[in-house]
N, C-alpha and C positions, 0 to 999 in steps of 0.2 A: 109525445113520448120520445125519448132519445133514441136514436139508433143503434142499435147495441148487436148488430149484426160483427162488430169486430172480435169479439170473444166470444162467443156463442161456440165457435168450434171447439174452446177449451170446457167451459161449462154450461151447458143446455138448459135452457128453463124446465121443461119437459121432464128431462131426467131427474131435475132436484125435487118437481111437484110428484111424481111417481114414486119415488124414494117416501116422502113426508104423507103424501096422501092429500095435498093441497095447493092451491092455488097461489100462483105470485098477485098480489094488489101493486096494480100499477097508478102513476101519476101521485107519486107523495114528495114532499118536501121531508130534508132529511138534516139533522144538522149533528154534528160531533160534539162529543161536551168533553173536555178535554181537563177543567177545574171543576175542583169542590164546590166552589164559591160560583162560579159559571154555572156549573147544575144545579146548583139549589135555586141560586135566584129565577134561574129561568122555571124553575117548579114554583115559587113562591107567587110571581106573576101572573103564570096561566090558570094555577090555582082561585086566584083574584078575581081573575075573568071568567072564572064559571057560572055560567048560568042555568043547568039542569040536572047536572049529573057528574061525579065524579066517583069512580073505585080506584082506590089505594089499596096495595096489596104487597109488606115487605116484609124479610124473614127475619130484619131485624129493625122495630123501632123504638127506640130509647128516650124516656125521660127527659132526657138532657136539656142544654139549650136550645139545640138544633130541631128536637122532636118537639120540645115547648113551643117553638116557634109555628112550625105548622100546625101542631094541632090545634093552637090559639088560631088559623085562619079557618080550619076544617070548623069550628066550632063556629065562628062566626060567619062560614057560608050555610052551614046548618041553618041561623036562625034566619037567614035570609029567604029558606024555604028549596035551597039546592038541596040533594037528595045525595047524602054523601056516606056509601060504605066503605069499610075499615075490614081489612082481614091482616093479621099476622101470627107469623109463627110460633107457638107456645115456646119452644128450645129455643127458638132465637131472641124471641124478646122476653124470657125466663127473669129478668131483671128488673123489667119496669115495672113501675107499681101498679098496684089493681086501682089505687084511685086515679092517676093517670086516666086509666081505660073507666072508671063509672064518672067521671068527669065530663069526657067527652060523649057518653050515653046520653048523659042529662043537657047536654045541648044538641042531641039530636043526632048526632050523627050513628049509624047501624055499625054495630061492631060482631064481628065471629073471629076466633080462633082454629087454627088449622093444628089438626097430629097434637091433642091434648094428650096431657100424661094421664094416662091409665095403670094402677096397679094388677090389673086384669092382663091388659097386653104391656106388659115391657118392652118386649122386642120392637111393638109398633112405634117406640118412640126412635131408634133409630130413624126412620124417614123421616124430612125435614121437606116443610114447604120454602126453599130456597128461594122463590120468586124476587124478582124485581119492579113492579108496573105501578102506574099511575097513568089511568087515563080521563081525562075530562071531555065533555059536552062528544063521547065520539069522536071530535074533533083532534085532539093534540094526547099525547103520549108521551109515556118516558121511559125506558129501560134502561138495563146496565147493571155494573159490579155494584154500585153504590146501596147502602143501604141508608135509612132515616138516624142518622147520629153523629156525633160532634167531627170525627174523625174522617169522616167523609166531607163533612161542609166546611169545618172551619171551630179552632175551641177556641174564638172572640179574644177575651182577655188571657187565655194562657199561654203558657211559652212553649204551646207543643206544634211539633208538625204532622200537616198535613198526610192522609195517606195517598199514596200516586191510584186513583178509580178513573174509569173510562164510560161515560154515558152518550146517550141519545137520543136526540126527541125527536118526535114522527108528529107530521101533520097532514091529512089527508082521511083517503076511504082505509088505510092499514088501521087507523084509529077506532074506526067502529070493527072493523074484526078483533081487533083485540079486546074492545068492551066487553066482547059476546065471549073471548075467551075469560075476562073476570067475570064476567056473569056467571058461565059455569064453575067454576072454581067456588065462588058465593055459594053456589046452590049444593054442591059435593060438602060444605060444612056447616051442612043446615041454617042458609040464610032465606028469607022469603025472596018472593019470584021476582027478578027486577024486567022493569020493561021500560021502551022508552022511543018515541018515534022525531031522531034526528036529521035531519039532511044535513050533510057534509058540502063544504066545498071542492070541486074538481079539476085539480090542477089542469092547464092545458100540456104542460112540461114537468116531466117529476120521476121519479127515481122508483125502480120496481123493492117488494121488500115483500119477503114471506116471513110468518112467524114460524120459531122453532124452539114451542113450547112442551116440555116434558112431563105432562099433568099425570101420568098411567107407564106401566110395565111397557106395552106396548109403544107410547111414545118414547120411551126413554132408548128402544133398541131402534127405531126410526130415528131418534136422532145420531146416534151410533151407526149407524148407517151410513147416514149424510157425512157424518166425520170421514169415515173410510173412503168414501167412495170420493172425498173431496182432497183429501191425501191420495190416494192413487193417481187421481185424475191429473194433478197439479203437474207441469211441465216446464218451468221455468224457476217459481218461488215460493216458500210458504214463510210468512212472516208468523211468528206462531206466542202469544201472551198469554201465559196463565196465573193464578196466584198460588194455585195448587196444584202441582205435578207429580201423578202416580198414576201413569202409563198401563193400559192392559196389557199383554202382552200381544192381543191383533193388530192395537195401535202402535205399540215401540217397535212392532215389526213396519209397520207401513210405514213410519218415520224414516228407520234406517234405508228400508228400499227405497225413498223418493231420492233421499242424498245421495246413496248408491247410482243410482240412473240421471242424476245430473243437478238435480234439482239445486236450490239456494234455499239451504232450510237454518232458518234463525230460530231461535227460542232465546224470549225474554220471560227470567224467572225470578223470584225474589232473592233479595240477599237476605232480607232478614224477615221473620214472619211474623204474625201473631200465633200459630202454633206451630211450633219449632219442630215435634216430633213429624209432622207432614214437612217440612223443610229436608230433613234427614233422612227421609224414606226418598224423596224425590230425587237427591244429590245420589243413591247408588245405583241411579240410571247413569248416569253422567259419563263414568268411561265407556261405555259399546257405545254410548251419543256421540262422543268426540272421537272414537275409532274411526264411525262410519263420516267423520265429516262434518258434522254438525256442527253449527257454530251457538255456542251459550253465553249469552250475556246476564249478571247478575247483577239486578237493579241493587243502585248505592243511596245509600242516604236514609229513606224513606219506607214503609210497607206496600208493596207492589200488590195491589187487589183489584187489577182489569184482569177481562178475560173477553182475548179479540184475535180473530184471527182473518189474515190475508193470504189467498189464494192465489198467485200469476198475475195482480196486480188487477182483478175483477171481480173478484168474488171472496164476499166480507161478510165474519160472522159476529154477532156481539152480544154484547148478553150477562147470565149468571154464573154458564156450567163452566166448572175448573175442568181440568185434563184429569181427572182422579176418581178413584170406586165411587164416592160417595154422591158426586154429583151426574156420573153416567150412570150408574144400578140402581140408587135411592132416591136420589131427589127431586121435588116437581120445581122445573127451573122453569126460565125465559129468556129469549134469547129472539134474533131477527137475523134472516138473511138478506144481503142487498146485493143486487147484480149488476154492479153499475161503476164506470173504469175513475170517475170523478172522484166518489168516494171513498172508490177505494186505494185513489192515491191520496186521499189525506189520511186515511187511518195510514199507508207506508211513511208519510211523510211524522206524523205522530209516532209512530213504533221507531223513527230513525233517531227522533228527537228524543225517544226515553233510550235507546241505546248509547247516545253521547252522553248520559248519566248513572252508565253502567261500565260494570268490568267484565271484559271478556275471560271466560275462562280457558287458559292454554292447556293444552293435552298434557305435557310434558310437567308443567307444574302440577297437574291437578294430581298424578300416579305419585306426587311425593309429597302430598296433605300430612298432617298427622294423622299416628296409627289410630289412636282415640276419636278421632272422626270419622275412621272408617266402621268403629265398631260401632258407633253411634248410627249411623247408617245402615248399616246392618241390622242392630236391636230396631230401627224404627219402622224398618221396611217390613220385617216381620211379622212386629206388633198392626202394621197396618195391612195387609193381607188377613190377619185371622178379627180384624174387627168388621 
């Protein structure tokens, strides 16, 4: 294992497993997935290479080419006798068709639905199983913004672009704890019991990573925690990416105090969204952000939907949850910490690389926007506080 006694004084193993209620899994191999096209294939192949087991678990898998694609492999590891459950989110994949899902039944593969619509509970349809996971044989894993659909992988023959997502695959012993968290997840939406007895290989050299998964109320204010306590703690830098920015007010307070006391606090946020009304709530944070310092870049080009964050240059979070009510209060997400100065200079080094494809926001310009965007801003901030 690496020595990692050089940032330990900034962030403590200790204090993030007391925070979370768990253990860091040392010795894993860790890779960044940086393309659509990069993440999928490397899902496309490990997939291939399965031979006992694999849970997939996304909030949104579509139809599409991109979902056609896997699920023609899921289908045909089914009949090879791998044992492959399916869980997705009702709101999220609310579009793919039902034969989609009795298609892949009938070749085998186990499917449950998470947070179905009920006329009984409405409200319960608010919570959304946000996750991202896909792990095979125990062994390899994936998480990240990305979801199973064209816009994340790639639309082939169309003339669309790409959206900018951020992934990661885990190989090692973190892989069978994650199984065991889609295991539970399977079981919380009435899936039968899964079990399975794999040995993993053990790196002799490998990267620590804890999971920072949001299944329950109580996970969800542990992970809220972690966030705080990783903003406070921060002494030098927070490299900070989200797709959705609407700040609590504990958290826009710990923001402004880190930049206050020295800090080098960046936020890369979208230029443009897939829902605009969460753009417009997010932008009437913007001047007390750039008061206190803070520097914002607005991704160009593209829809910005990573959500990564770097700490002092050691300590890296990655994952599902946006900075916003829906994904800290309501949703069961996933997400990985890693404690490790390697890694987490390549996600700085990647955060730097999506900043040269961004415009910085000036203080001075932003107070003379038009008046119609401010009120836009306003109506949306609103609307999103009373939802």
């Amino acid at each position: 294992m690496r020595n990692s006694s050089i940032f330990l004084s900034l962030f403590e193993k200790s204090v993030i497993e007391n925070i979370l209620g768990l253990h860091f899994t040392d010795n894993n191999k860790v890779q960044l997935l940086e393309s659509g096209r990069e993440t999928f294939q490397k899902i496309l192949d490990s997939v291939s290479s399965a031979r006992e087991i694999i849970g997939i678990e996304f909030y949104i898998f579509k139809d599409d080419d991109t979902g056609k694609k896997l699920a023609e492999l899921l289908k045909e590891k089914a009949r090879q006798g791998v044992r492959v459950y399916l869980l997705y989110d009702h709101f999220g994949s609310f579009l793919t068709a039902r034969s989609f899902w009795s298609d892949l039944k009938k070749a085998g593969v186990k499917i449950r639905v998470s947070h179905p619509f009920k006329w009984s509970a409405l409200r319960g349809y608010i919570y959304r199983n946000h996750q991202k996971l896909l792990v095979i044989d125990g062994e390899k894993a994936f998480t990240g913004g990305f979801n199973i659909a064209d816009e994340y992988h790639g639309y082939f023959k169309k003339r669309k672009t790409l959206w900018r997502d951020t992934g990661i695959y885990l190989e090692g012993p973190i892989a069978s704890t994650l199984l065991n968290i889609f295991r539970k997840s399977w079981t919380t939406w009435k899936g039968e019991k899964i079990s399975w007895d794999i040995e993993y290989e053990t790196l002799d050299h490998g990267v620590p990573v804890i999971p920072i998964f949001a299944n329950s109320g109580r996970a969800r204010r542990k992970m809220r925690r972690l966030l705080i306590y990783s903003i406070k703690n921060a002494k030098e830098s927070i490299f900070l990416t989200t797709a959705y920015f609407i700040p609590s007010k504990r958290i826009l307070r710990a923001l402004i105090h880190a930049a206050k006391r020295g800090v080098t606090l960046r936020l890369l946020l979208p230029g443009k969204s897939d829902v605009m009304p969460v753009l417009y709530a997010g932008q009437s944070y913007y001047t007390k952000l750039l008061k206190a310092g803070i520097e914002i870049y607005s991704y160009q080009g593209v829809v910005l939907h990573a959500k990564t964050t770097v700490f002092d240059g050691c300590w890296s979070i990655i994952g599902s949850a946006n900075l916003d009510f829906q994904s800290l209060r309501r949703n069961e997400e996933s997400n990985v910490g890693i404690l490790d100065r390697d890694f987490s200079r390549q996600m700085v080094e990647l955060f730097q690389k999506d900043v040269r494809n961004s415009l910085r926001i000036d203080a001075e310009s932003w107070v003379k926007r038009p008046f119609y965007q401010k009120i836009l801003e306003k109506l949306c901030s609103l609307v999103m506080k009373k939802l």
